[in-house]
N, C-alpha and C positions, 0 to 999 in steps of 0.2 A: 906958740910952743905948747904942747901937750901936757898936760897937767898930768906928771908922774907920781904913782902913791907910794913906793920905795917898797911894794911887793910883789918881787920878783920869784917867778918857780915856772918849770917847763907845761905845769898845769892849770898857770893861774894869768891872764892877757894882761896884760899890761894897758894901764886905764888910761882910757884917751876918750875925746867928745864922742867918738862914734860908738864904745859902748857904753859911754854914759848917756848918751840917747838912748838905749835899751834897758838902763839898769837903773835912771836915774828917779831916784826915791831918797829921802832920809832913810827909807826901812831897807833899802838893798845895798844902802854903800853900811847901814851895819853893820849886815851881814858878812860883808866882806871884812871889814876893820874887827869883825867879833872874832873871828876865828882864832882857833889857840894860835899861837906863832912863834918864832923862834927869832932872835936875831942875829945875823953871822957877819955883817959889818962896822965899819963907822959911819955908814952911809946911811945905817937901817935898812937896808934891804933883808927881808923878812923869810921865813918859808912857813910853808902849813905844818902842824905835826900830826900824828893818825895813832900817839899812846897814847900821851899822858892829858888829860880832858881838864887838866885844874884851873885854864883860863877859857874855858869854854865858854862861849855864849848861854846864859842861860834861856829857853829849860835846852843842856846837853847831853844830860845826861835822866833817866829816870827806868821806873820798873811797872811790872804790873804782875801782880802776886795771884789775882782772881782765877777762879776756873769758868768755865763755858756756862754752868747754872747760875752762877751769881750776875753777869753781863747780861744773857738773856734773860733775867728775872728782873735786873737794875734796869733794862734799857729799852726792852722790846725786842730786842732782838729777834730776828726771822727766821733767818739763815745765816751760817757759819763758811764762807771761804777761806777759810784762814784758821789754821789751829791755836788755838790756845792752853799755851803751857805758860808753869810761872817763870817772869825772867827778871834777874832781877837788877842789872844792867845793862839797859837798851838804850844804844848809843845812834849817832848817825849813819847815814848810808845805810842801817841795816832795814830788813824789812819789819814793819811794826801793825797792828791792828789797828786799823779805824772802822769808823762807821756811819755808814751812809743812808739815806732813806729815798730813792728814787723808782718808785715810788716807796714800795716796803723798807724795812729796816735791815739792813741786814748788814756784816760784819763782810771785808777784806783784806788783803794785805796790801800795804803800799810801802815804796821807800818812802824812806824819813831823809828828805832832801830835797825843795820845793824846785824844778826842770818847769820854768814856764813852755808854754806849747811853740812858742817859737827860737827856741833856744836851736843852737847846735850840736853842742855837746852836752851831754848829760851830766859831767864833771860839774859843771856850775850849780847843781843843787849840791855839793859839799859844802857852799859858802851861804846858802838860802834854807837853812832849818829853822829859823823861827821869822816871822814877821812883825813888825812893830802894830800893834792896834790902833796907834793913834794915828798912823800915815796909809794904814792897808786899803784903804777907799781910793787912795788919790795912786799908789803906783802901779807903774805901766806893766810891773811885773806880775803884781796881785792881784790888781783891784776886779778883774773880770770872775775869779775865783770866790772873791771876797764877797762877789754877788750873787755867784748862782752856784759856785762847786765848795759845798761848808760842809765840816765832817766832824764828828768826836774822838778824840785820840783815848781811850782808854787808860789809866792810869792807878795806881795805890799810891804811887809816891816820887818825887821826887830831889835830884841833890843839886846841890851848889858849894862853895868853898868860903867858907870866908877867913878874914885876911886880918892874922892878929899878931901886930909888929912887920916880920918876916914872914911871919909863917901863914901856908893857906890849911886851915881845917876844912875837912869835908862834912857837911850836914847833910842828913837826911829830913827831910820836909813831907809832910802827912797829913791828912784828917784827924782830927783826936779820935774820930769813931773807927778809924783805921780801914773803914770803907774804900771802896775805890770810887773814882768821882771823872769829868770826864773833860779834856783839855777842846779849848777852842782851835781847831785848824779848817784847812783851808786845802784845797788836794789841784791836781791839773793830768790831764792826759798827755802825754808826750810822744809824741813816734817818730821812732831812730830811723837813721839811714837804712837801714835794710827793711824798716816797715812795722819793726816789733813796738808795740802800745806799752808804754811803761807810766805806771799812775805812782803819782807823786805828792808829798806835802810837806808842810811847814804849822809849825805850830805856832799861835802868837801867844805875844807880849804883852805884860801893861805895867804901870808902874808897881812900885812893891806893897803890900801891906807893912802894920807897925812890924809884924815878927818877919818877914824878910828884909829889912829895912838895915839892921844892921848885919847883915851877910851879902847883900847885891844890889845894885838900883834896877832891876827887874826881875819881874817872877811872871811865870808861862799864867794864861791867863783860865785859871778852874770855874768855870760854868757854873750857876745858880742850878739845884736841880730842875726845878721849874720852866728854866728858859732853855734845856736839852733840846727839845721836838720846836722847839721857836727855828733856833740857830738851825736843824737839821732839816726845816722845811725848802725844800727846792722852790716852791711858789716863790717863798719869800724873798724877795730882790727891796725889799725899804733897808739900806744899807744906814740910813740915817739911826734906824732904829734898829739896826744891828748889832751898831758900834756902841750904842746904850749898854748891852750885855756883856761888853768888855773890860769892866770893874774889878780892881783886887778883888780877889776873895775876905770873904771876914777871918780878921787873925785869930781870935778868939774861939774858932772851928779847929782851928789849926794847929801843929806841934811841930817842932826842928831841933834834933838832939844830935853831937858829935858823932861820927863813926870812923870806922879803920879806913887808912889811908888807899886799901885793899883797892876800895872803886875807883879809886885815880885811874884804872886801865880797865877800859872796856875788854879786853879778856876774861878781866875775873866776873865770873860770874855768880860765883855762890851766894849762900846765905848770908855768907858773911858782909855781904854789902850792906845789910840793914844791920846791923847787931849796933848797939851802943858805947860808947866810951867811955868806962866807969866815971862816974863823976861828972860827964859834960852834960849841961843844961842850955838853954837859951829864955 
């Protein structure tokens, strides 16, 4: 009998051994199990949602406030395929800046939605936006990425929600130098049925530091600046010492202050995303 997950929608297959042959990882059925969700039974059968991000897999949500001189001065950057404006809820599926060095450095756009190369549909990166770091060597989905296709996801900051009583508050999470800094992912080339090349990625994971610790039991995993051009080197296939560069960040760099409930919806995108909550500290 087919081991059913109780998540049921006319966009999401119904888990059985044949694609857990394909998918099967601790880091891909989290993906699946992270996703915001709804329930509309007794049975728990489930659906996706596409508003409100407040059970979002972390990182689900985040912003990047920099302009095009600070990136290519921070990174090297070469060349620019991809504009940069400040945005300051960038959510999934949407297109987001990374950056490459094959050979040179230089910046693209790609969805935010990890479409391994042998997938069918492209809808499956809606459930694969972030990657676990501690499994991404060993899955059938990642691990060929994990080797050779490694990118920087550009960032100021990031949110998460945390959960006090009933209630989920949304944080905003930073460098104290308010710098922008650069997330560890992972990218794949995809091409659709009709032939079109769609580049794709996922951002990883690692466990929390002490300041995200009580808000999530993960936080996306922000790069040492030093070990940037490591991670971005194409050469570099020693995945053992890879996976070394996939540590919390030090908390002590770090700040996470309440905000307006505004970013629960990737619509909004103002300023108002970052603004603080009189009084909220962590």
């Amino acid at each position: 009998m087919p081991f059913h997950s109780g998540y049921d929608h006319p966009h999401v297959p119904t888990w059985s051994p044949s694609l857990a042959d394909n998918l099967l990882s601790s880091t891909a059925i989290h993906m699946v199990l992270s996703c915001p969700l709804k329930r509309t039974t007794k049975t728990q059968t489930f659906y996706l949602l596409g508003q409100d991000f407040t059970r979002f897999a972390l990182c689900g949500l985040f912003n990047l406030l920099s302009h095009k001189k600070v990136l290519e001065a921070r990174v090297g950057v070469k060349k620019f395929e991809f504009e940069i404006v400040p945005r300051y809820n960038i959510a999934p599926s949407q297109q987001i800046a990374a950056i490459l060095a094959d050979p040179e450095v230089h910046l693209v756009g790609m969805h935010w939605g990890f479409i391994p190369f042998w997938a069918k549909d492209k809808r499956i990166g809606n459930r694969m936006i972030n990657a676990r770091s501690e499994t991404v060597a060993e899955s059938k989905a990642f691990r060929h990425s994990f080797a050779k296709k490694r990118c920087l996801i550009p960032a100021t900051g990031f949110y998460e929600w945390r959960k006090i009583g009933k209630v989920k508050k949304p944080m905003h999470i930073r460098l104290e130098s308010r710098n922008p800094f650069a997330l560890a992912g992972i990218y794949s080339h995809w091409k659709s049925p009709s032939g079109k090349t769609l580049m794709s990625c996922a951002i990883l994971t690692t466990s929390p530091n002490d300041l995200l610790k009580p808000i999530h039991n993960r936080m996306p995993v922000v790069l040492q600046r030093k070990d940037e051009l490591t991670w971005l080197d194409p050469e570099n296939e020693d995945v053992e010492n890879l996976q070394k560069l996939l540590n919390p960040y030090t908390s002590e760099h770090m700040e996470a202050y309440e905000i307006s409930t505004y970013v629960n919806s990737p619509s909004n995108t103002g300023p108002m995303c970052t603004v603080p909550v009189e009084s909220a500290s962590l």
